[in-house]
Structures are given as C-alpha cells and as structure tokens.
C-alpha positions as CSV (number, residue, x, y, z in Angstrom):
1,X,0.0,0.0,0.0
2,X,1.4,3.4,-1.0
3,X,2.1,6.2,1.2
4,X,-1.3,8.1,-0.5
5,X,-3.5,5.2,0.2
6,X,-2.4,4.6,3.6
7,X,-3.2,8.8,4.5
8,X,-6.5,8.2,2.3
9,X,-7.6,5.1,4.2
10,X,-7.1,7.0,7.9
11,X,-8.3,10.1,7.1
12,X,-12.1,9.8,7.0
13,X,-12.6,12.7,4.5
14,X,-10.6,11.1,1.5
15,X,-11.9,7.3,3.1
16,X,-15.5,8.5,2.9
17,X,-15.2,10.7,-0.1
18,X,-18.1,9.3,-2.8
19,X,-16.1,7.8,-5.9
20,X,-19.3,7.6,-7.8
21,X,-21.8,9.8,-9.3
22,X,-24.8,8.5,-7.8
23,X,-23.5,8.9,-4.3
24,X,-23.3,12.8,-4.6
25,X,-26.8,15.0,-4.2
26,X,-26.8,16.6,-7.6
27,X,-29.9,18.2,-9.4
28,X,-30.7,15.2,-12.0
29,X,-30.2,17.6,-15.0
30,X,-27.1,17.9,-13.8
31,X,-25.9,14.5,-12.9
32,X,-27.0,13.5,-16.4
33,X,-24.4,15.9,-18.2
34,X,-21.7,15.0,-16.2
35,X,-22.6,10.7,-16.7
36,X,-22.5,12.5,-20.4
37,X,-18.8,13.4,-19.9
38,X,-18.0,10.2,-18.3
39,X,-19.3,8.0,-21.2
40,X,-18.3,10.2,-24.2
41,X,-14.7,10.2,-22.3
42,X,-14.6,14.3,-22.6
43,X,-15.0,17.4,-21.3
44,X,-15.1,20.9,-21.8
45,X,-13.5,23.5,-19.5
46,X,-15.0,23.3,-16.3
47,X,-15.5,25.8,-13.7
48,X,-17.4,24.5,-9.9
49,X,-18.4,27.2,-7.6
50,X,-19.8,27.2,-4.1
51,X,-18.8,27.3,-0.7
52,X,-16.3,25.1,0.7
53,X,-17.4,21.2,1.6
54,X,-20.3,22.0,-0.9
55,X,-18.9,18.7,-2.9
56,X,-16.8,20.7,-5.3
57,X,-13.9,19.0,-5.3
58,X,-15.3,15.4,-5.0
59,X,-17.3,15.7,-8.1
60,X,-14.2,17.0,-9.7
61,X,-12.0,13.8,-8.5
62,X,-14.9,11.6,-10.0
63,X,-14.6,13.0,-13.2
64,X,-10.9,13.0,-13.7
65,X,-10.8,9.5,-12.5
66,X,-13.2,8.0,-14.7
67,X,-11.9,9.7,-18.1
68,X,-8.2,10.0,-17.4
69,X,-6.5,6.6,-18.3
70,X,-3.0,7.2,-17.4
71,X,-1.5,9.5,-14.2
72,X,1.0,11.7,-16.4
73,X,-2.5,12.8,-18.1
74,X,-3.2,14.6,-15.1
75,X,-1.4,17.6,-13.0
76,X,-3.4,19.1,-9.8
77,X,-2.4,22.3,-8.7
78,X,-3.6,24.2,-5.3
79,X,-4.3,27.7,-6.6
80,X,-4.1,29.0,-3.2
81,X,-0.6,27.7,-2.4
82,X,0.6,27.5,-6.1
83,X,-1.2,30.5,-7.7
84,X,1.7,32.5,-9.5
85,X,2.2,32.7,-13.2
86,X,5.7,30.8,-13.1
87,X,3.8,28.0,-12.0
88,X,1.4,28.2,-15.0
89,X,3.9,29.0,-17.4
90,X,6.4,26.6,-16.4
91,X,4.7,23.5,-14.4
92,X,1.6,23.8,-16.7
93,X,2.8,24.5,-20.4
94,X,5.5,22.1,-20.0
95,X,2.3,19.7,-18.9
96,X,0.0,20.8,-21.8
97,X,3.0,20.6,-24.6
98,X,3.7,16.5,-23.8
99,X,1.0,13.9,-26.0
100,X,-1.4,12.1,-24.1
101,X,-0.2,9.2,-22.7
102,X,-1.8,5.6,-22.6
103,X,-5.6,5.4,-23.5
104,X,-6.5,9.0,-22.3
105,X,-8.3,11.0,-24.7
106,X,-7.7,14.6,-23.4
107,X,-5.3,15.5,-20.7
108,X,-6.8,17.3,-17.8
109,X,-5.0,20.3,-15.3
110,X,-7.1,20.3,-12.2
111,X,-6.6,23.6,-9.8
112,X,-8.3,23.4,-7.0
113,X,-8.9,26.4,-5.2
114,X,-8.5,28.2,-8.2
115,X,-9.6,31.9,-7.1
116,X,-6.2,31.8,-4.8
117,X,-4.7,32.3,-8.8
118,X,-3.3,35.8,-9.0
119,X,-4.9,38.0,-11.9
120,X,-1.3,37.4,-14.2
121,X,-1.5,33.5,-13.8
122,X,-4.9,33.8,-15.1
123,X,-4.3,36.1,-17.8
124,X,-1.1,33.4,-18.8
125,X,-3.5,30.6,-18.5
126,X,-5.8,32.2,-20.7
127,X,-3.6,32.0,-23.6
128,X,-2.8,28.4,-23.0
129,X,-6.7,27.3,-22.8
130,X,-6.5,28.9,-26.8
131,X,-3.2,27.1,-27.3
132,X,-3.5,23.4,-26.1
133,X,-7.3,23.6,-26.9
134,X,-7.0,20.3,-28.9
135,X,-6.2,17.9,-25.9
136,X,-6.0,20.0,-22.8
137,X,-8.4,20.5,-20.4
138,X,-9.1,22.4,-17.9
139,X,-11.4,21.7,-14.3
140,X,-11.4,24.7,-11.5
141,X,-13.1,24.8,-8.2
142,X,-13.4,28.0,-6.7
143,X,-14.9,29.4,-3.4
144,X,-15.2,33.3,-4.7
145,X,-16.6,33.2,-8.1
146,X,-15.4,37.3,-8.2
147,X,-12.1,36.5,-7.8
148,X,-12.1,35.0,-11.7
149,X,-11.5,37.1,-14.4
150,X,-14.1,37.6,-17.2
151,X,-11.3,36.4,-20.1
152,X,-11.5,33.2,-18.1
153,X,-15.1,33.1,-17.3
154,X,-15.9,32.8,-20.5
155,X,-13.9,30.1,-21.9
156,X,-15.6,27.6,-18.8
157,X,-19.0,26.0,-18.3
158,X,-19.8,26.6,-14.4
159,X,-21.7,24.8,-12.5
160,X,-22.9,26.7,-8.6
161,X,-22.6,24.1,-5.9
162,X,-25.4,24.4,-3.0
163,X,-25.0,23.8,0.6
164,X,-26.1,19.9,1.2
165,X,-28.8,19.6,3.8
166,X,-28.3,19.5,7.2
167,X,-30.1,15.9,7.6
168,X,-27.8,14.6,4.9
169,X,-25.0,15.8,6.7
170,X,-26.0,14.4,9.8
171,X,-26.9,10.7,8.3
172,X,-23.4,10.7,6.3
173,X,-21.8,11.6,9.7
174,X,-23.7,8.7,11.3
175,X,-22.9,6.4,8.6
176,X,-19.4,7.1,9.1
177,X,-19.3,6.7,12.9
178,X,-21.5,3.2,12.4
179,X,-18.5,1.9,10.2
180,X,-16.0,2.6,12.4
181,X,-17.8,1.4,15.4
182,X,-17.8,4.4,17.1
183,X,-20.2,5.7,20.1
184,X,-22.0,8.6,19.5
185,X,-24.9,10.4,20.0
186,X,-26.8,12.3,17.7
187,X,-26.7,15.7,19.7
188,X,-22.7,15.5,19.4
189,X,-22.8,15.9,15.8
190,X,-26.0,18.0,15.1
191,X,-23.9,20.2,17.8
192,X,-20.1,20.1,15.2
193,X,-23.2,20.9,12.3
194,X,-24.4,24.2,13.7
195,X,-20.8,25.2,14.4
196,X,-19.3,24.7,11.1
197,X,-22.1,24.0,8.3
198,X,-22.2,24.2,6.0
199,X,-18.8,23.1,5.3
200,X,-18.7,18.9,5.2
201,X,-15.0,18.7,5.1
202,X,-14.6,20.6,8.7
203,X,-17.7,19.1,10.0
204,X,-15.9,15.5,9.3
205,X,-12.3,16.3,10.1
206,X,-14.2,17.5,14.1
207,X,-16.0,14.9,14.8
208,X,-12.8,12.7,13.7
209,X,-10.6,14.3,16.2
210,X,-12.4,14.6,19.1
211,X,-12.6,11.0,18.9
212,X,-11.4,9.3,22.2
213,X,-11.6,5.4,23.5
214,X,-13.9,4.9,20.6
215,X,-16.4,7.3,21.5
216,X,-17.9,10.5,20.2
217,X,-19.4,12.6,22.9
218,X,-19.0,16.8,22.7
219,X,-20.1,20.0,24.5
220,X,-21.0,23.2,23.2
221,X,-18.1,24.4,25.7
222,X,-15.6,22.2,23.8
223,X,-16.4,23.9,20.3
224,X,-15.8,27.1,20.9
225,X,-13.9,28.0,17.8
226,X,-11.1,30.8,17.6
227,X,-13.5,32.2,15.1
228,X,-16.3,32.1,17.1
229,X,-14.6,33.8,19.8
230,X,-13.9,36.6,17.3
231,X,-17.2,37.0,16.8
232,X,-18.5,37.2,19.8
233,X,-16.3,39.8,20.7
234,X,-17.2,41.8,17.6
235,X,-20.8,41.6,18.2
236,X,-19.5,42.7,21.3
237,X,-17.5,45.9,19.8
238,X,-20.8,46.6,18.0
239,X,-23.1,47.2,21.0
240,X,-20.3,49.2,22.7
241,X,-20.6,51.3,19.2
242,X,-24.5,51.5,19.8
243,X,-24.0,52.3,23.2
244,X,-21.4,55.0,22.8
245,X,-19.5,53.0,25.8
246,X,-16.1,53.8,24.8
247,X,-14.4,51.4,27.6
248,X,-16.1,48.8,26.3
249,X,-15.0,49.2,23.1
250,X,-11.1,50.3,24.3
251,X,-11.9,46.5,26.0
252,X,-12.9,44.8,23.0
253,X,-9.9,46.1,20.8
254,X,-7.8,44.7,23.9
255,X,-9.5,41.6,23.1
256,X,-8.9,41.6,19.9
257,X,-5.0,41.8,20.0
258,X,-4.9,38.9,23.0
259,X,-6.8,36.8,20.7
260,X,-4.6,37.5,17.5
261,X,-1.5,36.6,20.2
262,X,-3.0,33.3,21.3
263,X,-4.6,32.0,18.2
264,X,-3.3,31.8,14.8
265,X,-5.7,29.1,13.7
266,X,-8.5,31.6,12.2
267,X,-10.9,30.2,9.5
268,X,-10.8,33.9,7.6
269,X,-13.1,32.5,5.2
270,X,-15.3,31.1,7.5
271,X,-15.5,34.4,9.7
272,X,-15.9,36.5,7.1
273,X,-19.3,34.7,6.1
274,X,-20.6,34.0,9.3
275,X,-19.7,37.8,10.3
276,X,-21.8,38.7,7.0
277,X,-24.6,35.9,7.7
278,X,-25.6,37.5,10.8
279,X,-28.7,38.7,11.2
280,X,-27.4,41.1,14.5
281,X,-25.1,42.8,12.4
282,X,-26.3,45.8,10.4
283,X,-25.9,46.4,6.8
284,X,-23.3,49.5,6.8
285,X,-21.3,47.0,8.9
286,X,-21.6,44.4,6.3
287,X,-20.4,46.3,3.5
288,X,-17.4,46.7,5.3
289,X,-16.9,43.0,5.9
290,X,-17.5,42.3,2.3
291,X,-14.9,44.8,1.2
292,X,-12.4,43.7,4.2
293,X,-13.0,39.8,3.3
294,X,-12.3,40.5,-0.9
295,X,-8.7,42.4,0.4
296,X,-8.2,39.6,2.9
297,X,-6.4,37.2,0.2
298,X,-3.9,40.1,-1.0
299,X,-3.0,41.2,3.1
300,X,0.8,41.0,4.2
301,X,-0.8,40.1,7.6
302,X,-4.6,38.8,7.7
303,X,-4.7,40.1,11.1
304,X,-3.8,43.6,10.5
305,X,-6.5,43.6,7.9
306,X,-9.1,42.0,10.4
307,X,-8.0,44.9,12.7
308,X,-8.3,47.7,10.4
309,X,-11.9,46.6,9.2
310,X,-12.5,46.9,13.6
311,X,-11.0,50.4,13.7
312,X,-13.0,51.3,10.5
313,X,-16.3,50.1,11.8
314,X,-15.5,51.7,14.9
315,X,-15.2,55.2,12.7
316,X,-17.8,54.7,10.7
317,X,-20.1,54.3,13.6
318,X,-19.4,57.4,15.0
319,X,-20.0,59.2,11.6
320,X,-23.3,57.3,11.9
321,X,-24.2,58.8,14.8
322,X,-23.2,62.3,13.9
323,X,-25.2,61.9,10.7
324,X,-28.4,60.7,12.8
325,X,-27.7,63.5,15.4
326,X,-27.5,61.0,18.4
C-alpha cells in the first residue's frame, strides 16, 4: 500500500469521499451531463463554484478519475498555495506541450482552489486554454466566483454548488461513525453541524478528532472556535458602538489583540461569512466586511487587515451617529 493510500484510508474525509456519481446529491439535469462526460470520455473547461465542503472537489475527483486513463495525463495544482504565473507557465505548459499518454483521450489540469490564482497566472493561463485547446483541459473549483476574471469566465462552463442539507450531513456523519464502530450520540454531531455548516470537510475532520476510547461525545463548551470567539467579541464591539461605551469598546480592541496573540488558527473565510450571515449585524457593517474579506487574500498580515476593518467600523459608527444626530 502506498504512502497516499495509507493517509486516504485514515483520514475519513478522502476514506468517505463518494467515488461515484450517484452517491453525490446533484440536481438530475445535472448528474445526467456529467454521466455524459464520463461515457463520451470528454470534457469541456470546467469551472465548480460554491462554498467550501459543498462537494466541489469530490465531483471534480470523480470525473478526472473516470476519463483520465494514465497518471501523467493529469497535474493538480492548489491555486491557493501555487497560484503564480511561473507555476502556469512553467509546471503547466511544460504539462499541456507533452501527447497524451496511454488510452486517455484529453489531458486534464485540475486547480483546486482556483480563485487563490493571481490575476497574471490567469491572464497566462488564458492564452494556453486557446493554445493546447486540442487535448488540454481544464477543471477549477473555486470558493469566490469574483475572484475569476471575465477572459476566463468565458472560456468555462460553471456549474454553482449548493449547501447539502443538514439531515444529509448528519446521516453521512452517522454512517461514518457506524462503520467505524464508534459511540456517538446524535446531539454531538447536530452540535459540530451548527458550528461549522455548511462546510462537510470541517464538520468530518471534528467529529474525527475529538474521537477518544472509541467514542464521540461533545459540549457546546468544547467547540468554541477561535473564530467564534472573534465573533463574539465583535458583536461585542458593535453594542459598545451603539451604546457609545467607549471602555467597552477600548476593551474589545484589547481583546482583539490577545486573541490574534494566542490564536493563529482563524478560519478567515469562514469568519468573514458567518460575520456577513448575521442577522445582529447591520448592513453599513456588512459592506465593510464584504470589502475587508475581498482584500483579505492580497493582506501582508490577515490580522492587520481583520483589525483595520474593527477600527473602520469603529469610525464609521461614530459618523453614523453624527449623521443621525445621536
């Protein structure tokens, strides 16, 4: 057994992942173009969108590993750790310029995480998709469908991924736990659901680590995320804002900096969108979370960018104030 196989067959995300079609939640019209792929052995340039543990990448993996017939027909690439142009123009043309190799029709570059790709890897790719257009294919996942340029957008069919329902979630988690003979109890994981849905992959990778003596049993207490904590403390920055409590805000931004000390395991992505999901937050808030969360990917230091969108809300509310005449 190889290396990959033996990580694959311990951690439950890659041992659980579906390997077929039919064992993903797809809209039929839907499943019926991609069996189309499968059969006719082809694709076009594909583009999958949603948010994360949505099933983007699985369906990709399916794909590639029904219609690619030999490994050197197939380079992966993770945009957001290998997203420069050298590595298109050199790790990717050098790929693209070889012939296909054993019984593949096509050969296939899969970047996953594709919107970590900086605008001039995009822009080089571009000319390659026009270039190698005869056997090269291209399949990208992406979280942020706005970090894609339009040159590229329009060379792709895209498909949106949707959040998988909650009760499918909790009977895959169930399944999982059954098959390793695990204890469990269903409150445990509908409690690791509400924290992180609706991302599967996190959800999963939890519920495997808190894992002990063959047993699954969790408190609320025990999930308190890092970005949870943030949260809390923002929500907390916003009612010293309303209140026009400045200790408690001089408190909060004390808070803040302990936390970036302590912590450096912040989910951006996934505080971002649950700071932009909630319903206690206000909209003039929101629009600053949306623009802070698009600059977070091109920050020196995520934390300094977190920290200026605090300070910023913090001005912004006083302007509000001065503009309502409170």
């Amino acid at each position: 057994m190889t290396n990959r196989n033996i990580i694959d067959s311990y951690i439950w995300v890659e041992k659980y992942r579906p390997r077929e079609l039919s064992e993903i939640i797809l809209k039929d019209s839907v499943r019926n173009i991609f069996s189309k792929y499968i059969e006719e052995q082809e694709i076009p340039h594909l583009l999958f969108h949603g948010p994360p543990g949505s099933g983007k990448t699985t369906v990709a993996k399916i794909l590639y590993s029904k219609i690619i017939d030999d490994k050197y027909d197939l380079l992966k690439i993770k945009g957001s750790v290998e997203g420069g142009v050298e590595t298109m123009r050199n790790n990717v043309e050098d790929f693209l310029k070889s012939p296909c190799f054993g019984g593949s029709k096509i050969k296939i570059v899969f970047i996953d995480e594709a919107d970590g790709l900086t605008e001039a890897a995009q822009k080089a790719l571009r000319n390659m998709i026009e270039e190698y257009y005869k056997t090269g294919r291209f399949i990208f996942t992406v979280n942020y469908l706005n970090k894609i340029i339009d040159p590229i957008l329009s060379r792709f069919q895209s498909f949106e991924f949707s959040r998988l329902p909650e009760n499918y979630i909790l009977n895959f988690c169930k399944k999982i736990l059954d098959n390793e003979k695990i204890k469990y109890n269903d409150n445990s994981i509908l409690r690791v659901i509400s924290n992180y849905y609706p991302d599967v992959r996190r959800i999963i990778n939890t519920i495997q680590s808190k894992v002990e003596n063959n047993s699954f049993v969790i408190t609320d207490e025990e999930l308190e995320t890092t970005e949870r904590k943030f949260k809390n403390i923002f929500l907390d920055l916003i009612h010293g804002i309303f209140t026009r409590d400045n200790l408690k805000i001089n408190t909060v931004l004390k808070e803040f900096t302990d936390l970036f000390a302590n912590y450096s395991d912040i989910d951006y992505n996934t505080l971002y969108r649950d700071l932009f999901n909630d319903p206690k937050i206000p909209v003039w808030i929101k629009i600053l979370i949306c623009r802070y969360s698009n600059s977070h990917s091109s920050a020196m230091i995520p934390q300094m960018n977190l920290m200026a969108m605090c300070l910023e809300v913090i001005e912004m509310g006083k302007k509000q104030y001065q503009l309502l005449g409170k």
